[in-house]
C-alpha positions in Angstrom: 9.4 -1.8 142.0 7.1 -1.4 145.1 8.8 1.6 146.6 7.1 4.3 146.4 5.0 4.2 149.5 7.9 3.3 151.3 10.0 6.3 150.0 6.7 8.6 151.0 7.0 7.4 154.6 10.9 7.8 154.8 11.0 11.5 153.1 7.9 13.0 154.0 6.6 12.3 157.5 8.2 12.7 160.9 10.3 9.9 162.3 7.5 9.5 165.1 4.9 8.6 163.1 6.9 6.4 161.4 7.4 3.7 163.6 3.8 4.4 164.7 3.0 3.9 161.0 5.0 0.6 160.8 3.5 -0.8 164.4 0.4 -0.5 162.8 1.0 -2.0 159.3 3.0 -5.3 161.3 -0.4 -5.7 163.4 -2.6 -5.1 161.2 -0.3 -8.0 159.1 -0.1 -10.9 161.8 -3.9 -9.6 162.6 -4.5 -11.0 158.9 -2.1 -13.9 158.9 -3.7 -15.3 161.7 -7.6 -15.4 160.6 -6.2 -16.6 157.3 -4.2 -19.2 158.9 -7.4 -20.1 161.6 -10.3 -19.9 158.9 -7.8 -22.3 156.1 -7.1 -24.9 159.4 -10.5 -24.6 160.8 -12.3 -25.6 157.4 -9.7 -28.1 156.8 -10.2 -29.9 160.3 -13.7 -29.7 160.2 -15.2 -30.0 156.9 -12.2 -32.8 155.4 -10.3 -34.1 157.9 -13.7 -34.5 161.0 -15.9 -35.3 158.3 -14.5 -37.5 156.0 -10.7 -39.1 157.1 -11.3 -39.4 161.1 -15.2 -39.6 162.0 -14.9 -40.8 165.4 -12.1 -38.9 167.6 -11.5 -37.3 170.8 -11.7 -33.7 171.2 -8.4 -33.4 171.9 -7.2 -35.1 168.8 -8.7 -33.0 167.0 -7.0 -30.0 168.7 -3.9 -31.6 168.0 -5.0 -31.7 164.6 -6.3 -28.0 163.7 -3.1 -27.5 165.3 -1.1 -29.4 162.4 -3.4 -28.3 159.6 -2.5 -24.7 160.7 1.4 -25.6 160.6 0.6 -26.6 157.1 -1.1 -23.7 155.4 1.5 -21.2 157.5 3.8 -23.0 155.6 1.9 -22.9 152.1 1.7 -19.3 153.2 5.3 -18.8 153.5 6.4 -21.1 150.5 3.4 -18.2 148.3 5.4 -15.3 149.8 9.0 -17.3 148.7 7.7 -17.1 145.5 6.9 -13.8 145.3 10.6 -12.8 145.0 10.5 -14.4 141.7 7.8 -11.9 139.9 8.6 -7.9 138.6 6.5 -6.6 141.3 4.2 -7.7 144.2 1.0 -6.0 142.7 2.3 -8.9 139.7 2.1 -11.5 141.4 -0.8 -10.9 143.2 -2.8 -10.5 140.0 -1.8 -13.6 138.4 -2.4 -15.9 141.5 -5.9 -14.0 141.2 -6.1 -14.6 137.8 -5.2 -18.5 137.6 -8.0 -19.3 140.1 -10.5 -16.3 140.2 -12.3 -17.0 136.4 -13.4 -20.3 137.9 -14.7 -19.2 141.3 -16.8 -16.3 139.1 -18.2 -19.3 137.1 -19.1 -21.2 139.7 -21.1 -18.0 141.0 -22.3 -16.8 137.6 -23.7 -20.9 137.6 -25.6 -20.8 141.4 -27.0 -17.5 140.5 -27.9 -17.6 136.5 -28.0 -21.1 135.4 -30.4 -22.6 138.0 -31.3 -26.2 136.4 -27.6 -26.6 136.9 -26.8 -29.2 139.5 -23.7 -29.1 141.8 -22.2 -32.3 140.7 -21.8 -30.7 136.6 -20.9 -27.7 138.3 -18.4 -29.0 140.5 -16.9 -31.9 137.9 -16.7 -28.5 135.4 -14.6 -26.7 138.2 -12.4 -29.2 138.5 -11.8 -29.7 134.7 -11.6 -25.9 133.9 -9.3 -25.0 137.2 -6.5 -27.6 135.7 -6.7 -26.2 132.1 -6.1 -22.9 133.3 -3.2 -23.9 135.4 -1.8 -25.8 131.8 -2.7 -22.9 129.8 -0.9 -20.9 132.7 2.3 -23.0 132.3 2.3 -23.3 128.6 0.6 -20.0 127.2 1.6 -16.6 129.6 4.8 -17.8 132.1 7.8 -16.8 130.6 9.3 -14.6 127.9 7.5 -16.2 124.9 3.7 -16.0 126.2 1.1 -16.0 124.3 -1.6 -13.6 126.3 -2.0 -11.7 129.2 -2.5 -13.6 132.0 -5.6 -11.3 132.5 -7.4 -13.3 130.1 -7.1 -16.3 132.5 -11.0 -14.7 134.2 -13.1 -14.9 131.3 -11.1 -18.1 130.6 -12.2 -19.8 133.6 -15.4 -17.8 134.2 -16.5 -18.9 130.7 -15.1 -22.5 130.6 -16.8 -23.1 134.0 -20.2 -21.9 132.0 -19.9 -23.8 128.9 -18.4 -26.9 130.7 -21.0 -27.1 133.4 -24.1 -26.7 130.7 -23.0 -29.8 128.7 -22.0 -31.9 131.7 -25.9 -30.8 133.2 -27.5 -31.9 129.6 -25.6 -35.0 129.5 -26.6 -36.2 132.7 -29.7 -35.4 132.0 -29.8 -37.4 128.2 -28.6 -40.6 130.6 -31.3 -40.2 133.1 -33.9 -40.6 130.2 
């Protein structure tokens, strides 16, 4: 499995550095958890829950708040790393969580920066529809003994569909506006 930079450390380098090594590796870990945790609650307070569901509050509320949204992603944090036990290896399941959602953050990208007469509203209606058939294809095509593909192709999938989706969506809002 994932052992081999653990074994390194345990066979090969003084029992000093060791814990050093490990100190450093736990900080540099909670270092991470926490911005994660603070950027996922910060967006969340500000930009959906201040802007859209509660308009007009105290400050203070909306400490309480941030608070609460970060109590909720640490534990959609915690319930990703539960599931982790359930995949051959970590650098596994890693790649397919990046590989059910990265194809259609790509074509959103590919979109801003290529396809310019694109509006947001095709692109973001195309998102939307290509994110759930990748999480379908997901379920019903590569999890399990009997898949179909690699979840790798899951990128190009979503990168693509995002594309394609986006361009018709954009030309038949356009054929209504005329």
């Amino acid at each position: 499995k994932d052992y081999v930079f653990i074994s390194f450390i345990l066979n090969h380098l003084p029992k000093g550095l060791v814990g050093l090594l490990f100190a450093m590796i736990f900080f540099a870990a909670m270092s991470s958890t926490a911005s994660e945790l603070n950027a996922l609650a910060s967006t969340t307070s500000v930009d959906i829950y201040k802007r859209l569901i509660k308009t007009k509050a105290s400050d203070s509320h909306y400490v309480i708040a941030s608070r609460l949204w970060t109590l909720f992603w640490g534990t959609v944090a915690i319930l990703f790393a539960l599931f982790g036990t359930l995949f051959e290896n970590l650098i596994q399941f890693v790649n397919i969580v990046g590989s059910v959602f990265y194809g259609t953050i790509l074509g959103v990208f590919l979109v801003a920066f290529y396809m310019k007469k694109i509006k947001g509203d095709a692109v973001f209606w195309a998102a939307l529809i290509v994110q759930t058939a990748v999480i379908i294809i997901y379920f019903n095509f590569v999890h399990g003994d009997d898949s179909v593909f690699s979840f790798l192709w899951l990128n190009p999938i979503g990168t693509l569909g995002v594309m394609v989706i986006s361009f018709l969506i954009q030309k038949a809002q356009n054929s209504a506006a005329f």
